[in-house]
N, C-alpha and C positions, 0 to 999 in steps of 0.2 A: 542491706536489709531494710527495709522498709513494711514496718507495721501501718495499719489503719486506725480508726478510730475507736473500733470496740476491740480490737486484739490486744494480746497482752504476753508476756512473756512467761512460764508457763513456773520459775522459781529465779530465785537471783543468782543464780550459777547457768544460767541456759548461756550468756553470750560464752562464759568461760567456753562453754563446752565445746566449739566453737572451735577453739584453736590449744587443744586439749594435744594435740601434732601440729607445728608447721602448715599450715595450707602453702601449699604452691603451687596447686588448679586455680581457673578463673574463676568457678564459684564453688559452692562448698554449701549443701542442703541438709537440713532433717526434716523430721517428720512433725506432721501437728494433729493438736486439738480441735476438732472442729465440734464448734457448742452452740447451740442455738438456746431459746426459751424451756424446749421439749426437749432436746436431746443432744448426745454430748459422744460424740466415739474418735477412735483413736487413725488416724491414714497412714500407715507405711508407704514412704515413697521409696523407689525402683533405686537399683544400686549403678541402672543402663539406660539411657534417656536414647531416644530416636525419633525420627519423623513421626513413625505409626506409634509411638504413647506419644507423642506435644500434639496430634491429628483428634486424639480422645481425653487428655488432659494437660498438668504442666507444674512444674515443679512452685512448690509454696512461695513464693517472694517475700512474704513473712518470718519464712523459717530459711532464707535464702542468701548468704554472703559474697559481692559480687564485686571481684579485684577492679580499679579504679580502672585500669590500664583498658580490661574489656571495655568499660564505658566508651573510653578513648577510641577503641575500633571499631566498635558496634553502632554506639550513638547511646542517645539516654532512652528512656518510654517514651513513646507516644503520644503525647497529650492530646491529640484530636482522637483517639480512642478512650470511650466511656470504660468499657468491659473489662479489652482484653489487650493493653497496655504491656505488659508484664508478660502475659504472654507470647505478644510478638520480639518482646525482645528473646527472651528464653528459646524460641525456635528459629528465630534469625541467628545469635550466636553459638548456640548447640548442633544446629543443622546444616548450617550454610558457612558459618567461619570456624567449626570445630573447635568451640570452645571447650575446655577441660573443665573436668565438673571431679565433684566427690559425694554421694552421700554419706551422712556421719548419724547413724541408727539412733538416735535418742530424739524426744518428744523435745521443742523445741520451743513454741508458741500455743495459745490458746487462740484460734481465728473464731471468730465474732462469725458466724453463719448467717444472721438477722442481715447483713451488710446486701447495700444495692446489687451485687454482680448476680447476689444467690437468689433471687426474688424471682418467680417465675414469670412474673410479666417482661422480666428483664431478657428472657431468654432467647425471642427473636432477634434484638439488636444483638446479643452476646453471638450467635450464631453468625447472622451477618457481617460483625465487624472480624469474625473469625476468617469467612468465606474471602471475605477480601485481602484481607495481608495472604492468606494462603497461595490465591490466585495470582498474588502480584510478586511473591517471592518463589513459587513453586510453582512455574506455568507449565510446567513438562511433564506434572505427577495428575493433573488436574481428573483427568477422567472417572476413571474404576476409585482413586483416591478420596476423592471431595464425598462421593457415594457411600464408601464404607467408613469415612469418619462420621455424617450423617448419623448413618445407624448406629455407631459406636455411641454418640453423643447421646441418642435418646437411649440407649438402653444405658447408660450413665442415669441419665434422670429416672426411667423405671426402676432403675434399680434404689435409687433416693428415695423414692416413694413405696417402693415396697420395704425399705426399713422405717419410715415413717408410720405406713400401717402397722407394721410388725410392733413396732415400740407402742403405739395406741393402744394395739390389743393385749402386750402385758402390761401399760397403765392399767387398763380396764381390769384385767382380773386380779390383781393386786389390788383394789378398790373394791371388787366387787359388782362392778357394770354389769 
């Protein structure tokens, strides 16, 4: 588990929660908070992780418990990745060494949304450092694949931005605008 700078854990029984069962999967996920300045809602993550959801998103690393032993087979993040760190670990051991997972349904973290990765300028490199670990770990999916994560990705982002306006406009009428 690995928190950032503005994330925070969401009460003082979140890690309990955690191993509330024996974990005996490689990792062990819930769900989080994602809260910015403006807005604040809840992500349920998937109970089934595979190439096509880690191709359009990836499991919290926040809200994320990760047996030592994977480290040991997998390797650690990335550190010459800005972005998507975390990411390429999670589709390298999910996708390629069949690592064991669980998710465990309860809110888990508060993640900091203001943070570098979410910043829209940030989104070309986030993309590109994506396209690369993809290409160099998935050479044989590369075609029709890279194309429809593409589109998966930006309808990820319109669809952020259309709960952005949405929230604007009930500020607004709750104000008065």
């Amino acid at each position: 588990l690995f928190l950032n700078a503005g994330d925070s854990f969401v009460n003082s029984n979140s890690l309990g929660d955690f191993f509330r069962e024996t974990p005996v999967e490689d990792i062990i996920y819930a769900n989080a908070n994602f809260v910015s300045e403006t807005e604040r809602f809840t992500k349920i993550y998937p109970d089934i992780i595979d190439l096509d959801y880690m191709m359009q998103d990836t499991i919290p690393h926040q809200a994320a418990m990760i047996k030592k032993s994977l480290f040991d087979k997998v390797g650690l993040y990335d550190e010459s990745l800005k972005m998507v760190a975390d990411w390429k670990f999670f589709i390298i051991a999910i996708c390629l060494h069949k690592a064991t997972y669980k998710h465990r349904d309860f809110v888990a973290v508060d993640f900091d949304w203001n943070g570098l990765p979410s910043r829209p300028e940030n989104h070309h490199l986030h993309m590109y450092e994506r396209h690369k670990v993809y290409w160099e770990y998935f050479p044989d999916s590369r075609s029709g694949d890279i194309h429809m994560a593409r589109i998966r990705y930006l309808q990820g982002i319109l669809k952020r931005i259309r709960r952005k306006i949405q929230n604007y406009c009930v500020f607004c009428l709750q104000w008065g605008f």
